[in-house]
N, C-alpha and C positions, 0 to 999 in steps of 0.2 A: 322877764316872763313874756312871752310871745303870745297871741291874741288867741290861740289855741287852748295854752295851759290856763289864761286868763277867765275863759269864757265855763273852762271845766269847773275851775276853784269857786267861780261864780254859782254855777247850777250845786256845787256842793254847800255853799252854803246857805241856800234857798230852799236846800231838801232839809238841814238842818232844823231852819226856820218853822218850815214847817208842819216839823214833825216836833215841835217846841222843846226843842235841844238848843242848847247856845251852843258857837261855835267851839268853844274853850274847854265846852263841857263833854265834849266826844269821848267815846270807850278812845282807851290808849290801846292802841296798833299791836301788832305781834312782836315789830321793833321794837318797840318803848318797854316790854317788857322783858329783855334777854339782857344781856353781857355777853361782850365779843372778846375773843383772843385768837390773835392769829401767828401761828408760827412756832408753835408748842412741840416740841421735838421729843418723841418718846424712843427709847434706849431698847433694842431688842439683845438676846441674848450673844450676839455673836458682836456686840458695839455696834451696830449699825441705828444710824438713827431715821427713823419714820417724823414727817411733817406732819400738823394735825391742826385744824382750826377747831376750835372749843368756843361753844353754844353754852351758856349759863341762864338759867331762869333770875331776874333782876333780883326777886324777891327772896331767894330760897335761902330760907333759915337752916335748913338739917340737910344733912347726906342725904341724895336720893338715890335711886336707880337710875343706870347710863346706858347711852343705847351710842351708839356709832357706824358707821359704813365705812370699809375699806375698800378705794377704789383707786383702779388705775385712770381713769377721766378726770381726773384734777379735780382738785376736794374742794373748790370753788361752784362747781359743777351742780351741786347739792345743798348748796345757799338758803336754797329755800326752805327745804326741808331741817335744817340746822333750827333755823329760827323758826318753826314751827313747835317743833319737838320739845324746844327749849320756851318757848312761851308757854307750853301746855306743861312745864314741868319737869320736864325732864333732860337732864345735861346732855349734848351732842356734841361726837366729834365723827369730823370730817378728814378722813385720814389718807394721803396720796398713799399707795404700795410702794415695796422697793424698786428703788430704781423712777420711778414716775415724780412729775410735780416737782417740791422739793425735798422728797424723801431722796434716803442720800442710799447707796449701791445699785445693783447692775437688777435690772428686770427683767424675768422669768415668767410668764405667763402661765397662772393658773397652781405650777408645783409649788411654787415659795411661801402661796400665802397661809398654808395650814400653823405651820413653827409662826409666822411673824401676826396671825391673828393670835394665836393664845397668849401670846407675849405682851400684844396691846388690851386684851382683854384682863390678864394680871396686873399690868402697870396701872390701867383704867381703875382697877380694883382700889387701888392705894390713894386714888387721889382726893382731896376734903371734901372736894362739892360730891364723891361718892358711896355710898353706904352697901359697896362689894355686892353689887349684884348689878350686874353686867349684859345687854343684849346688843342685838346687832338689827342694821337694817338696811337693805338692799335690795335690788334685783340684779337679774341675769348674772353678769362677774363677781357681781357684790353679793347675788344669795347664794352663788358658790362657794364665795370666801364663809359663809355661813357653816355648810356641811364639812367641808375642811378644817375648818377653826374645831367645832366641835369634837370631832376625830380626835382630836388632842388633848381633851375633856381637859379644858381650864375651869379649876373648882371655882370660879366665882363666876362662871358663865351660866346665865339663869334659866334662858329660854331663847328659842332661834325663829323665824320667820324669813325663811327663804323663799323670795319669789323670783319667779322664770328662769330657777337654777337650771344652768346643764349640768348632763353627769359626763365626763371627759370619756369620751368614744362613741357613744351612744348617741348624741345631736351636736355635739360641736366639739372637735375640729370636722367630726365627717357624720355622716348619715349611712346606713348599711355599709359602711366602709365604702361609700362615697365620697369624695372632698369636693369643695367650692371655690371657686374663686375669689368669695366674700372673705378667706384665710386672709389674703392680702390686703383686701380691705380694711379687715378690723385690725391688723401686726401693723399696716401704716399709721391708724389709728392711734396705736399705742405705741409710733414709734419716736427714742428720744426722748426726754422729760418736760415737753411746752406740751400743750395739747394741741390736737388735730382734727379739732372736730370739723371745721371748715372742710376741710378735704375727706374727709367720712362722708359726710353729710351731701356731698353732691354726686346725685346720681348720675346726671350725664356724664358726667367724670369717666366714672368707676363703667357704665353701660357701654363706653368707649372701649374703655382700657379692657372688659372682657370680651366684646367682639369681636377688636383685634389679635387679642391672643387665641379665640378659638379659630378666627380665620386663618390663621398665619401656620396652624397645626404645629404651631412648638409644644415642646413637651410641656405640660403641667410644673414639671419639677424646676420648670426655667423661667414659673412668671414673676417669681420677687426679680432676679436680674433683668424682665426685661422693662417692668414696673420702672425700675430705676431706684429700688430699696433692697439689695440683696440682706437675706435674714437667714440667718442662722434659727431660731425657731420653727420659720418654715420649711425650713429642710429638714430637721429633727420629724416634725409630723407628717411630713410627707414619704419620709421615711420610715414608718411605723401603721403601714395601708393596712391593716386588719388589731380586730380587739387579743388581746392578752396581757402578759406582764406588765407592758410598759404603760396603758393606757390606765391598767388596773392600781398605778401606783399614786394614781391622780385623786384617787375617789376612795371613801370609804370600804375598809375590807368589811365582809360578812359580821366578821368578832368585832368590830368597832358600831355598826350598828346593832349589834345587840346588847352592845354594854350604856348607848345613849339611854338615859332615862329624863333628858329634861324634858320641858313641854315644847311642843313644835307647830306651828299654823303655816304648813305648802299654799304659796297661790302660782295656779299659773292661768292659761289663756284658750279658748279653742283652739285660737288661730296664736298663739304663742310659738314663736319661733323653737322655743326651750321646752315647749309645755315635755318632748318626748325626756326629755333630761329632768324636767322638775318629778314627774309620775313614776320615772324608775326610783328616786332616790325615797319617792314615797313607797313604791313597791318594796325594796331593799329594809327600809326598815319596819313595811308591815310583814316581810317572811323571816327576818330575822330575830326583832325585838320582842321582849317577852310583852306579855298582856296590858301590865298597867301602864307600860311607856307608850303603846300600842294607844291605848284608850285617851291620851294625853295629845296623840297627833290628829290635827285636822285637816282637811285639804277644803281648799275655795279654786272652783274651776268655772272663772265669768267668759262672757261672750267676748274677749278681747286680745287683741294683737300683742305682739311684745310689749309696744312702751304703756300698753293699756291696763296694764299690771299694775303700775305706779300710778296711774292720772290715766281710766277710764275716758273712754270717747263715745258718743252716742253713734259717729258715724265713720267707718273706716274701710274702704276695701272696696269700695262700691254699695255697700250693705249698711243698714240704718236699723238702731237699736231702742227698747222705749228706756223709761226713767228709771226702770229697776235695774236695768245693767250699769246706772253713775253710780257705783255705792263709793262710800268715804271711805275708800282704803285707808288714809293716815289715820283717821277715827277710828278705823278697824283695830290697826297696828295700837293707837294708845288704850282700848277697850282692853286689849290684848295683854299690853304690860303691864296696866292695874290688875287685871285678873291673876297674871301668873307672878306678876314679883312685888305686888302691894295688898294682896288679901280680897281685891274687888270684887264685884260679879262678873259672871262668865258673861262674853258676848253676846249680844241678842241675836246680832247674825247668827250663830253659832249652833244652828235647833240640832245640827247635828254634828258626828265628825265628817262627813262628807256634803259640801253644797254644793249644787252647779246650775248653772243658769239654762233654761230650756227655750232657746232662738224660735224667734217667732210665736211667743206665748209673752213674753216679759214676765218671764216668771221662775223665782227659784225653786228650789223642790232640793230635798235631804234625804238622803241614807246613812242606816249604820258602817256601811264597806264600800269601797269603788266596783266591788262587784255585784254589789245588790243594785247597782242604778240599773242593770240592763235584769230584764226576767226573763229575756229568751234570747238565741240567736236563732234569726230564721235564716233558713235556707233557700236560696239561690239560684239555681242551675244553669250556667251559659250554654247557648244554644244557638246555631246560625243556621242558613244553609248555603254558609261559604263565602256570604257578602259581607261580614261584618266589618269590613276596612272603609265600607261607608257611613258616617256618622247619619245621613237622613234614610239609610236601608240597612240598619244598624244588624247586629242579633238579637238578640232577647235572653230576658233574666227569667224564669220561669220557676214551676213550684214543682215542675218532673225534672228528671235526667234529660240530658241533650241525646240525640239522635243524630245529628247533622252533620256534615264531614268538616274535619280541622281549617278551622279559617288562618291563614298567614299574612303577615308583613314584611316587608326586606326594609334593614334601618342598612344604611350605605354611610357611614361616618363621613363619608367625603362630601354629601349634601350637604351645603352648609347655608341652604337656602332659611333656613329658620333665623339666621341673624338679622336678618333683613327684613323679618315678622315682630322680631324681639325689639327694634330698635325703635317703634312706634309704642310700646304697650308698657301700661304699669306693672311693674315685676309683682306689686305686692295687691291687685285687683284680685279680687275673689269670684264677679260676675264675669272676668271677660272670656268670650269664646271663642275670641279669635285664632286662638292659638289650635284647638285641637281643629278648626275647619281648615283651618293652613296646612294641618297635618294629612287632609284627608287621602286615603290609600295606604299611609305609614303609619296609623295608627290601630287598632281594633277596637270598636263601640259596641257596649250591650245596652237595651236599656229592661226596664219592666212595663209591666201593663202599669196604667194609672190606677195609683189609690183608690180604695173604695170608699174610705174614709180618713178623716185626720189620724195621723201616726206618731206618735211620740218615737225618735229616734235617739237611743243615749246611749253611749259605751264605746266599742271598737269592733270597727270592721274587722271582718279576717278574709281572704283570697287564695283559697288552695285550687293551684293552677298547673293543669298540664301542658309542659313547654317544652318544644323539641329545638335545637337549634343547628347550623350546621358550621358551626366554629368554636374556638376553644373555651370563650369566654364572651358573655356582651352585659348591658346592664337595661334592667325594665325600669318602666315608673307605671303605676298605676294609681288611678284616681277616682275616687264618687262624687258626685254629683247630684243637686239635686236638680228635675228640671219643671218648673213651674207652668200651668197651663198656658199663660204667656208665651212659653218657648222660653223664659230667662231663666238664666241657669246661676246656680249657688254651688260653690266648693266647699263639699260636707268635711274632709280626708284622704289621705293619699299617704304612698307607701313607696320605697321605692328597693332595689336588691341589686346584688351583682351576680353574675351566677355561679361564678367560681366559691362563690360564701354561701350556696342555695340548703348546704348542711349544717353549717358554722361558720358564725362570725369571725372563730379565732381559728380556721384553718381554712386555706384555698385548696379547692378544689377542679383542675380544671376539668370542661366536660369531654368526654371520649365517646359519645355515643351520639347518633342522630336521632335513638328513641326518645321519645316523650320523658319526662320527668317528673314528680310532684314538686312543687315549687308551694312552699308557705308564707303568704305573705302574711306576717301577725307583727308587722310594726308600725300599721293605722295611729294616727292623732286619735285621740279621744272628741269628740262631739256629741251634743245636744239640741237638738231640733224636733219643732213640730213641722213635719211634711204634710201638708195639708192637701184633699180631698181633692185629685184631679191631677196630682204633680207623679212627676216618675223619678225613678234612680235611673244617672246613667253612669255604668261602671267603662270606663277607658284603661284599653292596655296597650303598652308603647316602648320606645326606645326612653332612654335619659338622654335626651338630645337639646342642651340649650345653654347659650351663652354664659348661665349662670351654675353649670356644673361642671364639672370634672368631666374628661370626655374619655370613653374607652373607645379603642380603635379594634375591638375584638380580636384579636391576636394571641390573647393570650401569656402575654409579654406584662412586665413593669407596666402599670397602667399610668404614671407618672411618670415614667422616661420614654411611653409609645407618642410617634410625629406621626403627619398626615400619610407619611409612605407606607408606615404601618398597618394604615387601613386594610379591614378588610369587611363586604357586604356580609349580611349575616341573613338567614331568614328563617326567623322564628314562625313558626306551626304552634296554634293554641288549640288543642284537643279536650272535646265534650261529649263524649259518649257515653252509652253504660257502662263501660270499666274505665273510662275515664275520667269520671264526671266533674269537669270543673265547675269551683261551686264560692259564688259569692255571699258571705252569712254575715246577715244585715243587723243589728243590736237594736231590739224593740227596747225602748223604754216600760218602766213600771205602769202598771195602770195608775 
């Protein structure tokens, strides 16, 4: 023992002392009270066998309720969460997917795991330590293995808590039928069956590996070869650049969420990478499911990032949160599975089927429906007179119709001056503004008059925008913002579109005309904020021009097989007038 660990053991037994505890007499630990097995191999229907580490409570007399996670992160990965679960009572397994860890066949990302989750959920059924009733526990991969599993309605499956699921097309692999470069990242991640997190997990790595490939203007569809991992995966989804059948095959049909009737608790995040994936698949079975499955589903929407779903942070992003944004999720989750598979009481979090946390109040607040959080959308109207491509001689958001003549930007794909902005800055900072003033000229800013008073802001933006352009195809991103009387600015939401999909997702369209167009932008995050008394919105509209996206060379062409020669400048025209009124509509929260 080294003079470190000596001096700890020391003050630990001092605090014993003197809180007149002997040292012998200590609560026994979360270890002391589980049972470990590792390497428990479960049999799916095709002889394929899955790996599994199994969590036992030391004590447990009778079959209980079992909860597991199936993950391609190596079932190691979740250690902690095993022995939590299993000290509070309840058996846990830790399950590699096919192909991962030491589950044994070939890994498919995402299609496989619907067949081999109901498979582990029936085998799980049969086992001593369990009394056939079945849950799951995960995020992001692992709360999708949730909605998939379910689909398959394994009768011993009790109840699901999916959190920062995606729904397959909609946030990941692509965004508006946008893709990322993070594809590679996360397929290296899961590539092979040792884990990868080491090489995930460093961003200068990966901040490399994407500035060289947007510098170099190779195509998209060539960065797994030039990564130095060619994938067969990534080329499947890169080859499927718009929603329809194939993405449709991923995810729950309409008849399969109507036929779910177990109970269900969504978590996602403001700033959750997945949150757009976890709210459709909440939306999907509140238009489909009938009433009392309906009444059965809750959703929890905290002030937090992807991994904040699992293990809550008070501070992430640049931005700092109080004590009501730590709640005890795993608390949550076992409130959760005494309530729906032991007879318990319902959660106290729980006061409704909708929670969400309102930023800069520290405070939760409930509705009966995701749409009763907002009681209005106000309206908007951008307006310039023509300068708006200067962020400090902006436009303005106003409460009439614009008059002003159409403000324009030219995005030139071959500028590839923004790598060299990106290569300094946190990709996942919420406060930084360095980026849109690097932008200045190439982008277009609105902002509003300042607040009259504090504003409860909750629900989703929407951006119905008149856009002219003079090429076949190009891609916007659009953002709000809050800006504080400081001058510090908060990233409330952002949207982003391609314009060949400005009708539909599941059809390209390319554009033929230099007239204006209406463009809708309605695939805003959801957020909750008090905008307080003095602060303004600024809405930014722009190219998708950044190391960390997919890049369109507007041409009109394969947006995955277009190179730097491709390019062509583009100059988008944003019109505000009486017949055009482009109109920003802002989601007041409840009084």
């Amino acid at each position: 023992m080294n003079f470190k660990s000596t001096l700890v053991f020391t003050v630990m037994l001092g605090a014993f002392a003197s809180a007149g505890v002997r040292a012998d007499q200590q609560p026994p630990t979360d270890a002391e009270k589980i049972k470990f097995q590792w390497g428990v191999k479960i049999p799916l229907r095709d002889g394929v066998k899955l790996n599994a580490t199994v969590y036992t409570p030391r004590d447990q007399k009778e079959p209980a309720p079992c909860v597991f996670t199936l993950t391609p992160y190596i079932a190691q990965s979740y250690h902690d969460r095993g022995v939590y679960f299993a000290a509070h009572g309840y058996p846990f397994l830790t399950v590699d997917v096919r192909g991962r860890g030491n589950s044994e066949g070939e890994f498919r990302p995402l299609i496989q795991e619907a067949h081999d989750g109901h498979d582990v959920v029936e085998w799980l059924a049969q086992q001593p330590y369990c009394n056939g009733k079945v849950t799951m526990w995960g995020g992001s991969y692992a709360g999708y293995d949730q909605w998939v599993t379910a689909k398959e309605f394994p009768p011993h499956l009790a109840t699901i808590v999916p959190v920062a699921s995606p729904h397959a097309g909609t946030d990941f692999p692509m965004r508006g039928n946008i893709a990322a470069p993070y594809l590679m990242q996360w397929l290296t991640f899961t590539s092979g069956n040792a884990s990868q997190a080491n090489i995930f997990a460093d961003a200068a790595f990966w901040g490399t590996v994407n500035r060289q490939w947007y510098e170099s203007g190779t195509p998209f569809k060539n960065l797994d070869t030039m990564l130095g991992n060619p994938n067969k995966t990534f080329q499947e989804w890169v080859a499927h650049p718009q929603l329809g059948e194939y993405w449709d095959s991923y995810n729950p049909t309409s008849e399969q969420y109507a036929k779910l009737s177990l109970p269900i608790l969504t978590i996602t995040g403001s700033y959750d990478g997945d949150q757009l994936g976890a709210i459709e698949h909440y939306r999907q079975h509140m238009k489909h499911g009938n009433a009392e499955a309906k009444a059965r589903h809750y959703l929890v929407i905290g002030p937090w990032d992807h991994a904040g779903t699992r293990t809550p942070q008070a501070e992430f992003g640049g931005m700092k949160f109080g004590p009501a944004s730590l709640v005890d999720l795993p608390k949550l989750h076992l409130d959760w599975f005494s309530w729906t598979m032991q007879g318990g009481k319902k959660p106290e979090f729980l006061q409704k089927r909708v929670a969400y946390y309102v930023m800069d109040t520290d405070k939760w607040r409930y509705a009966d429906t995701l749409e009763a959080v907002t009681s209005e959308s106000r309206s908007y109207f951008l307006d310039s007179n023509g300068s708006a491509a200067d962020v400090l001689a902006s436009g303005s958001l106003g409460t009439s119709p614009g008059k002003g003549k159409p403000d324009q930007y030219v995005y030139d794909p071959r500028d590839l001056s923004i790598a060299e902005v990106e290569r300094g800055l946190d990709p996942s900072s919420l406060t930084d503004q360095r980026p849109i003033y690097a932008q200045q000229g190439k982008v277009l800013v609105y902002h509003t008059a300042p607040f009259e008073r504090d504003t409860e802001l909750s629900g989703f933006f929407k951006l119905s925008a008149w856009l002219a352009i003079d090429q076949p195809d190009t891609d916007f991103a659009v953002s709000v913002y809050e800006i504080r009387p400081d001058a510090s600015s908060i990233l409330l939401s952002n949207d982003q579109q391609r314009a060949r999909y400005r009708e539909s997702g599941h059809q390209a369209k390319l554009v033929t005309t230099r007239e204006a167009q209406k463009y809708e932008f309605d695939g805003f995050t959801f957020t909750s904020r008090m905008v307080r008394k003095g602060s303004r919105l600024r809405l930014v509209v722009g190219p998708v021009n950044s190391t960390y996206s997919q890049k369109n060379y507007n041409s009109g062409g394969d947006v995955s097989s277009e190179t730097l020669a491709d390019a062509r400048p583009v100059t988008v025209k944003l019109y505000h007038d009486k017949s055009r009124p482009s109109t920003l509509f802002v989601p007041i929260g409840r009084p």
